[in-house]
N, C-alpha and C positions, 0 to 999 in steps of 0.2 A: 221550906215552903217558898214558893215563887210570892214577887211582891203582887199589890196588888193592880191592878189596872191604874192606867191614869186617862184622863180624856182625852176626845180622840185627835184633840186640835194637836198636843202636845205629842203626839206618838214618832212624829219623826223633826230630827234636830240635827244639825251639823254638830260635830263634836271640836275637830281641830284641822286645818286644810285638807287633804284628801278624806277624813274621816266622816262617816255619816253613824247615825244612831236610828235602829227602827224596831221600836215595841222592845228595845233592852236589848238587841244585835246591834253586834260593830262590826262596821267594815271599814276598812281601809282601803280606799281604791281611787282611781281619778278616771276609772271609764266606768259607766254603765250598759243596759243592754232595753232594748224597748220593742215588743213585739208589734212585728207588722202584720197588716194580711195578706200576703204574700209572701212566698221565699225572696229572702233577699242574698243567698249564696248558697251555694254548694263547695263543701268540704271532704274533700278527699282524704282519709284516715283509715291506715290500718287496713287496707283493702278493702275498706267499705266507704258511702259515698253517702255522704248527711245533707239534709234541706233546710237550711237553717231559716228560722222564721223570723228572729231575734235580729235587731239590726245594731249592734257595737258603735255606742257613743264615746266619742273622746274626750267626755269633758265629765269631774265631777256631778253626781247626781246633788240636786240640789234640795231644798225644804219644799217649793212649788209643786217640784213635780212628783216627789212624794204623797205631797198630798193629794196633784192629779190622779196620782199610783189609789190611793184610796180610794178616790172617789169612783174607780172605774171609769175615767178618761184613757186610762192608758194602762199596760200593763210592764212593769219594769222587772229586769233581772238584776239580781249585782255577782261579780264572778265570785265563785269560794276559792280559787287557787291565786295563790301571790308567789311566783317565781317555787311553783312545785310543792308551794306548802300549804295548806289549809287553815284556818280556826275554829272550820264546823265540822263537825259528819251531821248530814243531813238524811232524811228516810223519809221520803214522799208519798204518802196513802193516796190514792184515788179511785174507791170503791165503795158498794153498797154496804159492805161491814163496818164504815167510818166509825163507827159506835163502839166497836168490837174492836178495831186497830185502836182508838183510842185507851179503852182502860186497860189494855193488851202491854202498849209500849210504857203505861204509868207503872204497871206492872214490871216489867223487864227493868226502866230505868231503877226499882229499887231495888231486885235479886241481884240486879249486877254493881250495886252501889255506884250507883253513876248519878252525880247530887247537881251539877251542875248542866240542866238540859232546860226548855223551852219547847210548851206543843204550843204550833199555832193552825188556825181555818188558813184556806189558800180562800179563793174565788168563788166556789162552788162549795156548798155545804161538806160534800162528798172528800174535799180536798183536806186531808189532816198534815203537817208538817211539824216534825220534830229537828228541833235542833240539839246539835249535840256539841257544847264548849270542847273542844282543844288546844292545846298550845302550838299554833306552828307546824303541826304536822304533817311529817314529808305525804305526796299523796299514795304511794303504794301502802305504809302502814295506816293510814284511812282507810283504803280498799280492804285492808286486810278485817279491821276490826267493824268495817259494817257489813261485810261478808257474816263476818261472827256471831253479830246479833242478826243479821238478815234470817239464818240458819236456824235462830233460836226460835223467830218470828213464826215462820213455815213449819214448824209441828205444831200451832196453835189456828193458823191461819189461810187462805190460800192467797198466792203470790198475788197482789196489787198494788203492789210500791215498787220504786225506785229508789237508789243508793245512789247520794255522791258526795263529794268527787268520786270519780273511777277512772282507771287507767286505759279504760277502752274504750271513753270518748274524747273530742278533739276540745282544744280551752274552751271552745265558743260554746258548748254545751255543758259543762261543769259549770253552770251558770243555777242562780236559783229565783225563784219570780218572788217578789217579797211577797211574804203575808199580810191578810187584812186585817186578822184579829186576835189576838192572846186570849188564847183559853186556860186560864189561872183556874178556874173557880169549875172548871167541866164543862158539857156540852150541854146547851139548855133540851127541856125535855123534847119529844118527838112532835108533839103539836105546836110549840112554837117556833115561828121561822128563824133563820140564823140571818143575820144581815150582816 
Protein backbone atom coordinates (compact mmCIF):
# COMPACT_ATOMS: atom_id res chain seq x y z
CA UNK A 1 0.00 0.00 0.00
CA UNK A 2 1.17 3.36 -0.95
CA UNK A 3 1.76 5.90 2.12
CA UNK A 4 -0.60 8.28 2.68
CA UNK A 5 -0.72 11.79 1.44
CA UNK A 6 1.04 14.48 3.25
CA UNK A 7 0.22 18.33 2.84
CA UNK A 8 0.64 19.93 0.09
CA UNK A 9 3.12 22.71 1.48
CA UNK A 10 5.48 19.65 2.16
CA UNK A 11 5.28 17.78 -1.25
CA UNK A 12 8.39 18.92 -2.61
CA UNK A 13 11.84 19.15 -0.59
CA UNK A 14 15.50 19.04 -1.59
CA UNK A 15 16.95 15.88 -0.38
CA UNK A 16 20.85 16.32 -0.75
CA UNK A 17 22.81 18.70 -3.54
CA UNK A 18 21.60 17.67 -6.89
CA UNK A 19 18.69 15.77 -5.40
CA UNK A 20 15.15 16.85 -5.37
CA UNK A 21 11.95 14.87 -3.73
CA UNK A 22 8.40 15.31 -5.36
CA UNK A 23 5.16 13.52 -3.88
CA UNK A 24 7.81 10.45 -2.78
CA UNK A 25 9.93 10.68 -6.49
CA UNK A 26 13.75 11.21 -6.46
CA UNK A 27 15.63 12.67 -8.97
CA UNK A 28 19.01 13.31 -9.01
CA UNK A 29 19.73 16.07 -11.52
CA UNK A 30 21.35 19.56 -11.52
CA UNK A 31 19.20 20.77 -14.69
CA UNK A 32 15.64 21.10 -15.04
CA UNK A 33 13.34 21.86 -17.86
CA UNK A 34 10.43 24.75 -17.91
CA UNK A 35 7.79 25.08 -20.66
CA UNK A 36 7.55 28.07 -22.64
CA UNK A 37 4.99 29.22 -25.16
CA UNK A 38 6.85 29.07 -27.82
CA UNK A 39 9.51 26.67 -29.48
CA UNK A 40 12.39 27.30 -28.07
CA UNK A 41 14.64 24.79 -30.40
CA UNK A 42 14.51 22.52 -32.88
CA UNK A 43 16.15 19.06 -32.71
CA UNK A 44 17.34 17.15 -35.37
CA UNK A 45 17.02 13.23 -34.49
CA UNK A 46 16.87 10.11 -36.12
CA UNK A 47 15.85 11.62 -39.38
CA UNK A 48 13.09 13.41 -37.85
CA UNK A 49 13.06 17.02 -36.68
CA UNK A 50 11.38 17.81 -32.98
CA UNK A 51 10.00 21.59 -31.67
CA UNK A 52 10.92 21.46 -28.51
CA UNK A 53 8.75 23.68 -26.35
CA UNK A 54 10.61 22.92 -22.93
CA UNK A 55 13.45 25.25 -22.41
CA UNK A 56 16.69 23.40 -20.42
CA UNK A 57 17.68 24.96 -17.16
CA UNK A 58 21.25 24.59 -15.94
CA UNK A 59 20.77 24.95 -12.49
CA UNK A 60 19.15 22.72 -9.77
CA UNK A 61 15.28 22.78 -9.55
CA UNK A 62 14.69 24.33 -6.47
CA UNK A 63 11.62 24.06 -3.37
CA UNK A 64 10.22 27.69 -4.87
CA UNK A 65 9.78 26.63 -7.96
CA UNK A 66 8.39 23.65 -7.27
CA UNK A 67 6.10 24.96 -5.56
CA UNK A 68 5.54 27.69 -8.54
CA UNK A 69 5.37 24.13 -10.49
CA UNK A 70 2.08 23.60 -8.31
CA UNK A 71 0.75 26.27 -8.26
CA UNK A 72 0.46 26.45 -11.98
CA UNK A 73 2.75 29.38 -12.43
CA UNK A 74 4.82 27.35 -14.40
CA UNK A 75 5.03 24.12 -15.81
CA UNK A 76 8.47 21.98 -14.95
CA UNK A 77 10.11 18.82 -16.40
CA UNK A 78 12.81 16.89 -14.71
CA UNK A 79 14.92 14.56 -17.22
CA UNK A 80 14.47 10.49 -16.49
CA UNK A 81 17.79 9.57 -18.33
CA UNK A 82 21.19 10.03 -16.21
CA UNK A 83 23.99 9.11 -18.57
CA UNK A 84 21.72 6.23 -20.51
CA UNK A 85 20.20 5.04 -17.44
CA UNK A 86 16.86 5.70 -15.92
CA UNK A 87 15.06 5.10 -12.30
CA UNK A 88 11.54 5.31 -13.71
CA UNK A 89 9.59 3.86 -16.60
CA UNK A 90 6.98 6.16 -16.74
CA UNK A 91 3.29 5.64 -18.96
CA UNK A 92 1.42 8.85 -19.61
CA UNK A 93 -2.52 8.72 -20.01
CA UNK A 94 -4.00 11.64 -21.69
CA UNK A 95 -7.62 10.55 -22.50
CA UNK A 96 -11.24 10.33 -21.94
CA UNK A 97 -10.92 6.80 -20.32
CA UNK A 98 -8.64 8.39 -17.54
CA UNK A 99 -11.08 6.37 -15.16
CA UNK A 100 -10.57 3.20 -17.08
CA UNK A 101 -6.52 3.63 -17.58
CA UNK A 102 -6.51 4.24 -14.16
CA UNK A 103 -7.94 0.95 -12.37
CA UNK A 104 -6.58 -0.75 -15.69
CA UNK A 105 -2.74 0.05 -14.72
CA UNK A 106 -3.82 -0.76 -10.67
CA UNK A 107 -4.79 -3.79 -12.29
CA UNK A 108 -1.64 -4.68 -14.47
CA UNK A 109 0.74 -3.22 -11.58
CA UNK A 110 -0.52 -6.33 -9.45
CA UNK A 111 -0.86 -9.41 -12.30
CA UNK A 112 2.65 -8.40 -13.08
CA UNK A 113 3.78 -8.07 -9.32
CA UNK A 114 5.17 -4.94 -9.72
CA UNK A 115 4.82 -3.44 -5.87
CA UNK A 116 6.91 -0.78 -6.13
CA UNK A 117 4.98 2.02 -8.70
CA UNK A 118 3.21 5.55 -8.00
CA UNK A 119 -0.04 6.86 -10.09
CA UNK A 120 -0.24 10.31 -10.06
CA UNK A 121 -3.07 13.51 -11.88
CA UNK A 122 -0.68 15.61 -14.43
CA UNK A 123 -2.44 19.09 -15.01
CA UNK A 124 -5.54 18.29 -16.46
CA UNK A 125 -7.84 15.94 -14.89
CA UNK A 126 -7.61 13.71 -18.10
CA UNK A 127 -3.73 13.37 -17.35
CA UNK A 128 -2.92 10.01 -15.26
CA UNK A 129 0.83 9.39 -14.74
CA UNK A 130 2.31 6.09 -13.49
CA UNK A 131 5.51 5.86 -12.23
CA UNK A 132 7.42 2.87 -12.24
CA UNK A 133 10.64 2.37 -9.65
CA UNK A 134 13.78 0.93 -11.35
CA UNK A 135 17.30 0.60 -10.55
CA UNK A 136 19.41 2.46 -12.95
CA UNK A 137 18.18 1.08 -15.98
CA UNK A 138 20.10 0.98 -19.07
CA UNK A 139 17.39 2.98 -21.43
CA UNK A 140 16.94 0.25 -24.28
CA UNK A 141 15.76 -2.52 -21.42
CA UNK A 142 13.17 0.50 -20.23
CA UNK A 143 12.00 0.58 -23.87
CA UNK A 144 11.82 -2.96 -23.77
CA UNK A 145 9.84 -3.60 -20.64
CA UNK A 146 7.29 -0.65 -21.22
CA UNK A 147 6.84 -1.90 -24.85
CA UNK A 148 5.78 -5.08 -22.70
CA UNK A 149 3.14 -3.59 -20.52
CA UNK A 150 2.25 -0.88 -23.31
CA UNK A 151 1.03 -4.45 -25.27
CA UNK A 152 -0.57 -5.76 -22.40
CA UNK A 153 -2.49 -2.17 -21.92
CA UNK A 154 -3.77 -2.22 -25.84
CA UNK A 155 -5.96 -5.47 -25.44
CA UNK A 156 -7.84 -3.67 -22.63
CA UNK A 157 -7.74 -0.19 -24.04
CA UNK A 158 -7.24 2.17 -27.02
CA UNK A 159 -3.84 3.60 -27.49
CA UNK A 160 -3.67 7.15 -25.34
CA UNK A 161 -0.41 7.12 -23.56
CA UNK A 162 2.93 7.57 -24.06
CA UNK A 163 6.11 5.52 -22.90
CA UNK A 164 9.28 6.70 -21.48
CA UNK A 165 12.18 6.89 -21.83
CA UNK A 166 12.48 5.64 -25.37
CA UNK A 167 15.11 5.30 -27.62
CA UNK A 168 13.37 7.12 -30.40
CA UNK A 169 13.41 10.41 -28.82
CA UNK A 170 16.17 12.96 -28.39
CA UNK A 171 17.27 13.56 -24.17
CA UNK A 172 15.49 16.82 -24.45
CA UNK A 173 12.22 15.05 -24.69
CA UNK A 174 12.78 11.97 -22.34
CA UNK A 175 11.86 14.52 -20.09
CA UNK A 176 8.67 14.24 -17.67
CA UNK A 177 6.42 17.38 -16.51
CA UNK A 178 6.01 16.75 -12.63
CA UNK A 179 2.79 15.79 -11.35
CA UNK A 180 0.31 17.81 -9.26
CA UNK A 181 -1.22 15.25 -7.19
CA UNK A 182 -0.82 11.53 -5.65
CA UNK A 183 -3.65 9.58 -6.11
CA UNK A 184 -3.21 7.03 -3.16
CA UNK A 185 -6.70 6.66 -2.15
CA UNK A 186 -8.26 6.59 -6.19
CA UNK A 187 -9.91 9.19 -8.23
CA UNK A 188 -12.52 11.07 -6.50
CA UNK A 189 -16.01 10.44 -7.96
CA UNK A 190 -17.35 12.00 -11.25
CA UNK A 191 -19.17 15.00 -9.93
CA UNK A 192 -16.40 16.30 -7.90
CA UNK A 193 -13.69 18.44 -9.48
CA UNK A 194 -10.09 17.27 -9.30
CA UNK A 195 -7.90 20.20 -8.40
Amino acid sequence: MLPALSSTKNQFTNITGCGIKVFGLEFNTDHYYIKCPSIVEKIHFNNRTFYATFKRIDTAPTPLLLRQHLNKQHTIALPLLQKGRTDYLVIEYSGENYRQFYHLVKHLMQTQHITHYQIYQGKKREKIQLFIRVNALPLEEAEMELQALSAILEQRLDRAWKCLPSTSLPEAYNIVTLPYKRLDRGLPAPSMPLS
